[in-house]
FILUM-575477 format. One record per residue (C-alpha): residue in three letters; x, y, z. Coordinates in steps of 0.1 Angstrom, whole numbers, padded with zeros to 4 digits, always signed. Example, Ala and Ser with C-alpha at 12.3 -4.5 7.8 and 13.67 -1.06 7.14 Angstrom:
BEGIN
ALA+0123-0045+0078
SER+0137-0011+0071
REM end
This chain:
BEGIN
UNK+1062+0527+0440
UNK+1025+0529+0456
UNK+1000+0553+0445
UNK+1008+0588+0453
UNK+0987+0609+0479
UNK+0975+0643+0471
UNK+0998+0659+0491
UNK+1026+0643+0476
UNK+1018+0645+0438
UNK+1019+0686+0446
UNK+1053+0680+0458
UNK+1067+0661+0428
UNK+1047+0688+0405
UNK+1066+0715+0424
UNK+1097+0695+0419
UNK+1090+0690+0380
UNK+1080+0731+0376
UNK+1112+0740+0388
UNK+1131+0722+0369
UNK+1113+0726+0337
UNK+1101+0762+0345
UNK+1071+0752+0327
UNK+1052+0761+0359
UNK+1015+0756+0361
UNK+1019+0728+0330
UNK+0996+0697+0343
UNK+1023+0672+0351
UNK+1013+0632+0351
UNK+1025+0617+0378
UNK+1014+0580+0368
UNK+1051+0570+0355
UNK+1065+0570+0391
UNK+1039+0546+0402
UNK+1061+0521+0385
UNK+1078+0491+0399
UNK+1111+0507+0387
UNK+1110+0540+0402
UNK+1103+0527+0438
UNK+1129+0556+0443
UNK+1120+0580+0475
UNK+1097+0606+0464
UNK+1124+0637+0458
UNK+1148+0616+0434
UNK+1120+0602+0414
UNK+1101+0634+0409
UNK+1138+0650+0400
UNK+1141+0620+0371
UNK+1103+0628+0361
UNK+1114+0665+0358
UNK+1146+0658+0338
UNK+1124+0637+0316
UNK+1098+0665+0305
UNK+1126+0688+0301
UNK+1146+0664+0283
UNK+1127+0643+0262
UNK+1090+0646+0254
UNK+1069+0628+0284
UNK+1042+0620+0263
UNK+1056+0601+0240
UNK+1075+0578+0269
UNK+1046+0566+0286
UNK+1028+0562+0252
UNK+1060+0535+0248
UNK+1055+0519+0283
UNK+1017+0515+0281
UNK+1019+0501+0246
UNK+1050+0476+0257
UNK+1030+0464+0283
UNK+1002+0460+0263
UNK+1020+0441+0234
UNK+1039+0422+0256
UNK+1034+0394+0286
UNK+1071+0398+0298
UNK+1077+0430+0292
UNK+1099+0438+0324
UNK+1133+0436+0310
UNK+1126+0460+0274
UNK+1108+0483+0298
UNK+1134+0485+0329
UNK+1165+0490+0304
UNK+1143+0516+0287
UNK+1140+0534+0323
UNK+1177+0526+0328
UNK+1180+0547+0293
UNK+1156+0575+0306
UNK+1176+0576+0339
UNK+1209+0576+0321
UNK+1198+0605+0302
UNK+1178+0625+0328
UNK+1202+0621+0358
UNK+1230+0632+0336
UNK+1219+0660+0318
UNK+1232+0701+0322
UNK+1200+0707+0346
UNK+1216+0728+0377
UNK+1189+0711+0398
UNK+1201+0678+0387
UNK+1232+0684+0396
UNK+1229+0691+0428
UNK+1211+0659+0444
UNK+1240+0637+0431
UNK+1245+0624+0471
UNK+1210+0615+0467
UNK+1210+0594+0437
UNK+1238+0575+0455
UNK+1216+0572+0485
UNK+1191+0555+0466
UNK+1216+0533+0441
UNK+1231+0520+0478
UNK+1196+0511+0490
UNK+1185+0493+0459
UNK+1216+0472+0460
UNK+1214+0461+0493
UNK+1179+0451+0485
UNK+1176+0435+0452
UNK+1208+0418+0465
UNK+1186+0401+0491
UNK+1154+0395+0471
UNK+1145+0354+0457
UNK+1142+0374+0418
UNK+1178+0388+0423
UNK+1189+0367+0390
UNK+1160+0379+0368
UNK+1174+0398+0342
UNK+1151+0428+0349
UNK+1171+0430+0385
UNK+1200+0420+0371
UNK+1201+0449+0350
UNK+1198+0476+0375
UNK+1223+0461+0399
UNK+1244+0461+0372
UNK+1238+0496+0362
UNK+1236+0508+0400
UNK+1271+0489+0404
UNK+1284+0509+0377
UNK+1273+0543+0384
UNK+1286+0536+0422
UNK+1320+0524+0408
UNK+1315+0488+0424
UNK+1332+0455+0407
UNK+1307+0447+0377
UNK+1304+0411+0388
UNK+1276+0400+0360
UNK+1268+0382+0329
UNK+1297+0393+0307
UNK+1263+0404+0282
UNK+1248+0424+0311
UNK+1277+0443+0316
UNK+1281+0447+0278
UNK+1244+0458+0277
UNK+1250+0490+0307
UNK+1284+0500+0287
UNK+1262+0507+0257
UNK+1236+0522+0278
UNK+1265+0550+0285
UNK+1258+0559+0247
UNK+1227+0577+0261
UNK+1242+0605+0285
UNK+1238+0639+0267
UNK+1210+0630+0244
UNK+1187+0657+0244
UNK+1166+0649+0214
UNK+1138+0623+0214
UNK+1141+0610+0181
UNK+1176+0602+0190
UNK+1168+0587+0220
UNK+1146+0563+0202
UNK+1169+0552+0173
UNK+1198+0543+0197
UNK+1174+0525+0223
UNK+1162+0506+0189
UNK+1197+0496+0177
UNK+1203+0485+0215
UNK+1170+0461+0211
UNK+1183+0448+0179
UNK+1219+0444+0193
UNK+1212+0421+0221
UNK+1172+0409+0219
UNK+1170+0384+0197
UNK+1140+0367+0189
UNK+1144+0326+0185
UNK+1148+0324+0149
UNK+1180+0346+0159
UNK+1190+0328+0183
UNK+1193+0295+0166
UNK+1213+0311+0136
UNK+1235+0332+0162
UNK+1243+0310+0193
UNK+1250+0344+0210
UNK+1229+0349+0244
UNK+1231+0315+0265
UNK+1213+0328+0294
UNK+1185+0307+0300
UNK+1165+0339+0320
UNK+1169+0359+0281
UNK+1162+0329+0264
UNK+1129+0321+0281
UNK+1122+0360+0275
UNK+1131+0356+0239
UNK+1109+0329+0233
UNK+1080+0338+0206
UNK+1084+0372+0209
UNK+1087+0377+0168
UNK+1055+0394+0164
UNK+1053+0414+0196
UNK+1090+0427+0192
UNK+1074+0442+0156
UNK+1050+0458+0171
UNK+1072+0480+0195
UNK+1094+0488+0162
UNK+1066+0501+0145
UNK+1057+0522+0178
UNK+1092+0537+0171
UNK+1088+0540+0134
UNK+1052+0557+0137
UNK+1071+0586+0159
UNK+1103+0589+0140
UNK+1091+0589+0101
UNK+1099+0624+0087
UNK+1062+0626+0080
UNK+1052+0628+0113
UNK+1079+0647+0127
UNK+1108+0658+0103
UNK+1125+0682+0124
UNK+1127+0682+0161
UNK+1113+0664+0189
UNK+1077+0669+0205
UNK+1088+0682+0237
UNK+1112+0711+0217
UNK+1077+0722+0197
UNK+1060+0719+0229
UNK+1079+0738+0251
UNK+1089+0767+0225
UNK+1052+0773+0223
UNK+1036+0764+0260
UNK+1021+0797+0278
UNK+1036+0786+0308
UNK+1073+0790+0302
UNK+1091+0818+0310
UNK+1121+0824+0283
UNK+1149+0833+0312
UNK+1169+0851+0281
UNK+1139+0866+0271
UNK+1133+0882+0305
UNK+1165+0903+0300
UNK+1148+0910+0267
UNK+1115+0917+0275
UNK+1113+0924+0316
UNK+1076+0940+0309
UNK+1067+0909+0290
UNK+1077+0882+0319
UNK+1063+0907+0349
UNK+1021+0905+0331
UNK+1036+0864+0329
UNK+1039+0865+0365
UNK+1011+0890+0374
UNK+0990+0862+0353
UNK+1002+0833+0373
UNK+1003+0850+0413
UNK+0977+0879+0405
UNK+0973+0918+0402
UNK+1010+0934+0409
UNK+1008+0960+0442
UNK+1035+0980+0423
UNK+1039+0986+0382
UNK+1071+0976+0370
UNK+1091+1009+0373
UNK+1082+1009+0409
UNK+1094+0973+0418
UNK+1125+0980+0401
UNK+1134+1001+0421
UNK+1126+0984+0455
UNK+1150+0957+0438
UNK+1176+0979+0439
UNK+1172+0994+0470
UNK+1166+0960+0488
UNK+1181+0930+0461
UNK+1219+0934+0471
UNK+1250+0910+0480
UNK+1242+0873+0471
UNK+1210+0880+0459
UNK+1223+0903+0433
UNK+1199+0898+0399
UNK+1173+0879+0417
UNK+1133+0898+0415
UNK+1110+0908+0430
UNK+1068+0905+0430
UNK+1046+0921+0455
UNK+1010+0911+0449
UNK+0979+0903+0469
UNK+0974+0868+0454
UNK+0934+0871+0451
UNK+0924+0842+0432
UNK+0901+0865+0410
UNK+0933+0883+0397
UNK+0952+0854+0387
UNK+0945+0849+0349
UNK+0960+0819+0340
UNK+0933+0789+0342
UNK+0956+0761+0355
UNK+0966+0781+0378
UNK+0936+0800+0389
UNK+0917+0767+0396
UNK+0946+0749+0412
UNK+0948+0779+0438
UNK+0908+0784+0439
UNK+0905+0749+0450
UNK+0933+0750+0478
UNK+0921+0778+0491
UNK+0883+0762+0490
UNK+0899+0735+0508
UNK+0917+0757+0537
UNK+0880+0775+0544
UNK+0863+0740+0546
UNK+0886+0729+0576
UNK+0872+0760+0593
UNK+0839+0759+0586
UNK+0837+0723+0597
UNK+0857+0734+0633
UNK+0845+0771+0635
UNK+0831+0768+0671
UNK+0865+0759+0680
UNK+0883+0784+0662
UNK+0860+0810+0672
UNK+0866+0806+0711
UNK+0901+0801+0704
UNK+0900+0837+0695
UNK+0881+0845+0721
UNK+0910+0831+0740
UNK+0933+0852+0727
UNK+0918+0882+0731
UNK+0910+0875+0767
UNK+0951+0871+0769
UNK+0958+0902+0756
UNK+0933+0926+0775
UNK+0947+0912+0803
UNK+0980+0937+0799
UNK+0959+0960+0772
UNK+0934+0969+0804
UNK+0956+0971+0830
UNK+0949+1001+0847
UNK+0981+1011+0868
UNK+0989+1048+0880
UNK+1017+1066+0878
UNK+1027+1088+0904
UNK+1050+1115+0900
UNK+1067+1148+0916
UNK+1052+1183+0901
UNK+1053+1218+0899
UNK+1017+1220+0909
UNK+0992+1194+0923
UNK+0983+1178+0958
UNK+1008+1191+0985
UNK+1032+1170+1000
UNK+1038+1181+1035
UNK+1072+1162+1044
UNK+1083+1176+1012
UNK+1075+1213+1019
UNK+1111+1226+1035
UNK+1125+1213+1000
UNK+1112+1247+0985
UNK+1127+1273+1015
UNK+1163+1252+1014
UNK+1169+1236+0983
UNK+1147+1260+0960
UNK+1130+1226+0949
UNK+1096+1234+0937
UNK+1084+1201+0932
UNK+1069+1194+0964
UNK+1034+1183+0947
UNK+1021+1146+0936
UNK+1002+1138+0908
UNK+0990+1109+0892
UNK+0984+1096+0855
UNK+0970+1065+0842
UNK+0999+1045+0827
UNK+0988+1035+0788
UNK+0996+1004+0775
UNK+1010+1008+0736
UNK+0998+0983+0717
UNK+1025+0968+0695
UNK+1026+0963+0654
UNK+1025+0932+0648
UNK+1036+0908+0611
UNK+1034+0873+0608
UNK+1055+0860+0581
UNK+1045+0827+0569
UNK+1071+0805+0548
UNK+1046+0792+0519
UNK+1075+0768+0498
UNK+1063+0736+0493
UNK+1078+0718+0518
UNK+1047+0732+0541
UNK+1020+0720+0522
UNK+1009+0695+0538
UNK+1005+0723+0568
UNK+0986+0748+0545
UNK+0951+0747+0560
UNK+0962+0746+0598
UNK+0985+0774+0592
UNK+0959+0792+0571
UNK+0936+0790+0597
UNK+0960+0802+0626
UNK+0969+0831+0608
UNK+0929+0839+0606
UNK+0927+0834+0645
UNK+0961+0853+0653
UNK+0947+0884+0623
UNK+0911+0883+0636
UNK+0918+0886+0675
UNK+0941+0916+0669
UNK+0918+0930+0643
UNK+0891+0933+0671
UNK+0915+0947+0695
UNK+0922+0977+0670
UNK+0958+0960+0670
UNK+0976+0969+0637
UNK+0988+0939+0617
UNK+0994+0921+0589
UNK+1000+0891+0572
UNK+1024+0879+0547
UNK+1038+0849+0529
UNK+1065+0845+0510
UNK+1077+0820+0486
UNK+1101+0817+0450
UNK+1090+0811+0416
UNK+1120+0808+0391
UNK+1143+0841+0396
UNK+1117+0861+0413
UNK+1108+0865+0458
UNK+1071+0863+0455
UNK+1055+0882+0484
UNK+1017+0877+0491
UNK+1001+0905+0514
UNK+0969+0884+0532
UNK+0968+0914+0552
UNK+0976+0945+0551
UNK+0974+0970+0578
UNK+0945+0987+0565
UNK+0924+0957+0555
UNK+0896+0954+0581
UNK+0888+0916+0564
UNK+0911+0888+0578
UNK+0895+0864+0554
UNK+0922+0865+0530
UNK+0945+0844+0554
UNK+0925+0815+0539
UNK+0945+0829+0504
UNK+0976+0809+0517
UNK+0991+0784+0496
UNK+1023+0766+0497
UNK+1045+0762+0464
UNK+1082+0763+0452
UNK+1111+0771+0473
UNK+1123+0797+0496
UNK+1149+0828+0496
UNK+1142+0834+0538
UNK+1168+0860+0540
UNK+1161+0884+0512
UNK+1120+0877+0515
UNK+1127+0883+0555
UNK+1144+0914+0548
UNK+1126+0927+0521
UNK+1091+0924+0546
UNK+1109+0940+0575
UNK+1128+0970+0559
UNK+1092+0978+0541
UNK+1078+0978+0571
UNK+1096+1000+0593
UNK+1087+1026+0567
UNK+1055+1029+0577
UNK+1055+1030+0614
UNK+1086+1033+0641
UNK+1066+1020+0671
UNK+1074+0987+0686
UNK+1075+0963+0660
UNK+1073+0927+0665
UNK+1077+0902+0637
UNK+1064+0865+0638
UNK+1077+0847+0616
UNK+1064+0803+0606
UNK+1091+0787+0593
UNK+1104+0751+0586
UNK+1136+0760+0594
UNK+1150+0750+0557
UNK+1161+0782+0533
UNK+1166+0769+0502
UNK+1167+0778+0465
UNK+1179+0763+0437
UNK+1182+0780+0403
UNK+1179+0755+0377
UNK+1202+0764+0342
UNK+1182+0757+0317
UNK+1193+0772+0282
UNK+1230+0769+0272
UNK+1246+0807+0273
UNK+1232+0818+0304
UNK+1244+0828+0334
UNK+1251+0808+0363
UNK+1231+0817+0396
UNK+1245+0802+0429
UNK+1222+0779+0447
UNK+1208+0792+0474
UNK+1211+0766+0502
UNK+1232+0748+0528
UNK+1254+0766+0554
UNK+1253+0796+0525
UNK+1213+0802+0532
UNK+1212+0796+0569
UNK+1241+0823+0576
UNK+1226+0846+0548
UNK+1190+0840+0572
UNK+1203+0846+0606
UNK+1226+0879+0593
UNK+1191+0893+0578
UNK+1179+0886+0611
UNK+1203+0902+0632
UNK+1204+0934+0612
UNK+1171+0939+0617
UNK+1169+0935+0653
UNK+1197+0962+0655
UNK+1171+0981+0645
UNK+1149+0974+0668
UNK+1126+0950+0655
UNK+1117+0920+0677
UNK+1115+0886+0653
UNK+1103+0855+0669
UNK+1104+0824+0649
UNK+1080+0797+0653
UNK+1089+0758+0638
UNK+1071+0729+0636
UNK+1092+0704+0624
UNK+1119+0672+0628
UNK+1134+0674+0658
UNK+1171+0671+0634
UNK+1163+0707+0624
UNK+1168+0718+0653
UNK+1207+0729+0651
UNK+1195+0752+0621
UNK+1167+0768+0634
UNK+1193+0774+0665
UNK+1215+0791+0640
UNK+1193+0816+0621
UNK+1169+0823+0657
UNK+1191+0822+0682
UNK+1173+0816+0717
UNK+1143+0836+0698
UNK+1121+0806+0686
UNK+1091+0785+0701
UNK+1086+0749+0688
UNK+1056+0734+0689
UNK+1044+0698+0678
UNK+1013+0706+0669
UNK+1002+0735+0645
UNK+0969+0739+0659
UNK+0989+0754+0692
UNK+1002+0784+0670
UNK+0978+0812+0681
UNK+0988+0801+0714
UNK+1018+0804+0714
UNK+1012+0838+0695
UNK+0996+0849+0724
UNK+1025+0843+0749
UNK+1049+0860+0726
UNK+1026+0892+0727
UNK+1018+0890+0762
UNK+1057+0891+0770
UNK+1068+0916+0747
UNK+1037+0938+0761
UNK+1049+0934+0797
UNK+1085+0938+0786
UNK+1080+0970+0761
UNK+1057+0988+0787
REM end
């Protein structure tokens, strides 16, 4: 696999923190850069996060460096030892695992067809992993008869869950069928020329990765469990799911830590779960913060988010002229209906005299033979934009930071009340950031928004409108970014507890469009705005109905903003 972008090592970090819910823990990306795992990005980061919470990371790549090291022709010991990690990873009890099983075929299916087609094919590093991709597809295992012997014993390494274990059967496998020359001339065993060429002087160098194995499994060093098990049982980071049933107080200052100064204490957001957490969501949280980096205490975290959010107010700075007139723009849209100064003319009691009008009085007893006139007064609208921050919009962070700025900052000026909110999911809880709130006379905070995790868009939806029509019953209009793709999956991570339905597929997008529908019965207008694959489409269709805009290009977001304002003016007036 190449080197990883930026963008995309924040994706497989998201990817690993979910599944290990050792969010914020600094996650090395540089196994996936391997020649093995030239995997797309999502099943190779899901392997990487079965591997930390599986086995302990560390101590892996500190195998694959030193193989390589001690070794000249080290492919075939190091791909059977990622066939062993992926053996182990891809099978074990991880919900998340479990559900991207379509993709790991995907992948096996595209390897096949082209290692099949490649001049190496019949090196035994390839031949190992079309053997093992044959295998786990259920294809005819059409290889050396030692190959195929060498995959059925790599079976013996789904369910291992301890590191030290892991490493004592990998070793009896290296002793089983690598034999170094002296070996082979005793046991006339493996006749393949490819392993015997491999084989060849390797005496010294096959010692060395032994006493890599015996350095990490003497009893001295670690008599009782495995690295990652000490590591994880004492990491800040994690969040003990049974211990949150336990100790609710304990994981709410864990979360407050990691997203920043709770809006409501404990008590309080309890019971907004319970008035608002219902139906499928049953048992899921709720956090309501602001997100100011200076309130997040955990120091991972604290400087991952100060340096997004650094990197969303250097776009502006180095376009502000633009954005500037592009609010300019906007406002200029919007006083066009905000100024209009029409009259309204109407019958009265009292007033300027109607002449044609006057018999009305003497044979109908009709009074209202007067005109007046009254200026007709625009009412300005409450406006929210809802911004999707999961993951899958991070590479869109700093455009849509900025257009929520432009959108805030033009209404601000107009003395139109709105705010700003983004919403995203971190383990159990519906994390919802206020950029702005009504009352904030600052937009800067728009440049807070950062994309992590997943998303819940039906409960996070509902949750912002419901909360929302408490405070004001004038026309409401909510705007609402979104890629078009609700989806969160709970990962099962500690045996005894409770299963949690995935929230995803045709489940999330009907959950989504019901939310929606509900709350336009009561009278709030929702808009969705996508920028996205054109394939999405269907979805967005489902959960919007005819109320969506799509636009190619972020940067035409305040734009479009401004059409949907002007229309709902003209319309609600």
């Amino acid at each position: 696999m190449k080197d990883l972008t930026y963008y995309e090592k924040n994706r497989v970090s998201n990817i690993v923190w979910t599944i290990t819910k050792a969010y914020g823990k600094n996650v090395d990306t540089s196994l996936l850069t391997e020649d093995y795992f030239d995997y797309d990005l999502l099943y190779g980061s899901a392997i990487l996060g079965s591997l930390y919470a599986t086995l302990d990371y560390s101590m892996i790549e500190e195998f694959s460096t030193t193989l390589k090291k001690s070794i000249n022709s080290y492919k075939e010991i190091l791909y059977l030892f990622f066939v062993c990690i992926e053996e182990t990873c891809v099978n074990a009890e991880i919900e998340y695992i479990k559900n991207i099983y379509s993709i790991r075929e995907k992948n096996y299916k595209e390897k096949l067809l082209e290692l099949n087609n490649v001049k190496q094919k019949d090196k035994l590093y390839n031949a190992i992993r079309l053997c093992y991709y044959s295998y786990i597809l259920g294809l005819p295992l059409t290889f050396d008869r030692r190959v195929v012997e060498l995959i059925m014993d790599v079976k013996k390494f789904r369910g291992i869950d301890n590191t030290i274990e892991f490493i004592k059967e990998f070793v009896n496998i290296l002793n089983k069928f690598f034999k170094t020359e002296k070996e082979l001339n005793t046991e006339k065993e493996l006749q393949k020329p490819e392993l015997e060429k491999f084989l060849e002087n390797q005496t010294n160098k096959k010692q060395k990765i032994f006493e890599f194995f015996d350095t990490y499994t003497s009893s001295e060093f670690n008599p009782n469990e495995s690295i990652i098990e000490i590591n994880f049982s004492k990491d800040s980071h994690t969040i003990n799911e049974k211990g949150s049933q336990r100790n609710e107080e304990k994981n709410f200052e864990k979360i407050a830590n990691y997203y920043g100064e709770p809006l409501y204490n404990l008590v309080t957001t309890k019971e907004l779960e319970k008035r608002y957490v219902k139906g499928i969501h049953k048992g899921h949280k709720l956090f309501f913060t602001k997100a100011e980096p200076s309130t997040i205490h955990d120091k991972y975290r604290n400087e991952q988010v100060t340096e997004e959010v650094n990197k969303n107010i250097t776009q502006y700075n180095k376009n502000v002229a633009v954005y500037e007139n592009e609010i300019k723009k906007l406002k200029t849209i919007l006083l066009q209906i905000l100024n209009q100064d029409d009259m309204e003319i109407f019958t009265s009691s009292a007033g300027k005299l109607v002449a044609r009008d006057v018999y009305k009085a003497q044979a109908f007893n009709n009074r209202h033979i007067f005109k007046k006139e009254r200026k007709h007064e625009i009412q300005p609208p409450i406006v929210d934009i809802v911004l999707d921050a999961s993951a899958s919009l991070l590479d869109k962070q700093s455009d849509l930071s900025i257009q929520a700025y432009i959108v805030s900052k033009a209404l601000q000026e107009l003395g139109i009340k709105n705010s700003v909110t983004s919403f995203n999911n971190f383990l159990d809880y519906s994390i919802i950031k206020y950029l702005k709130t009504y009352e904030d006379k600052d937009c800067k905070r728009c440049f807070d928004y950062y994309c992590s995790g997943g998303n819940r868009d039906g409960l996070a939806i509902d949750v912002i409108g419901k909360m929302t029509k408490q405070k004001n019953e004038q026309n409401r209009i909510m705007i609402v970014f979104t890629d078009a793709k609700p989806y969160d999956v709970q990962v099962i991570f500690e045996i005894g507890q409770r299963m949690k339905t995935p929230y995803q597929g045709e489940m999330a997008v009907k959950d989504t469009a019901d939310t929606l529908r509900r709350l336009r019965y009561e009278n709030l207008k929702i808009i969705g705005i996508f920028s996205g694959d054109d394939k999405d489409m269907p979805v967005l269709r489902l959960i919007y109905g005819t109320d969506f805009i799509y636009i190619k290009n972020i940067e035409r977001f305040s734009e479009e903003v401004g059409k949907i304002l002007k229309d709902f003016l003209l319309i609600h007036n």
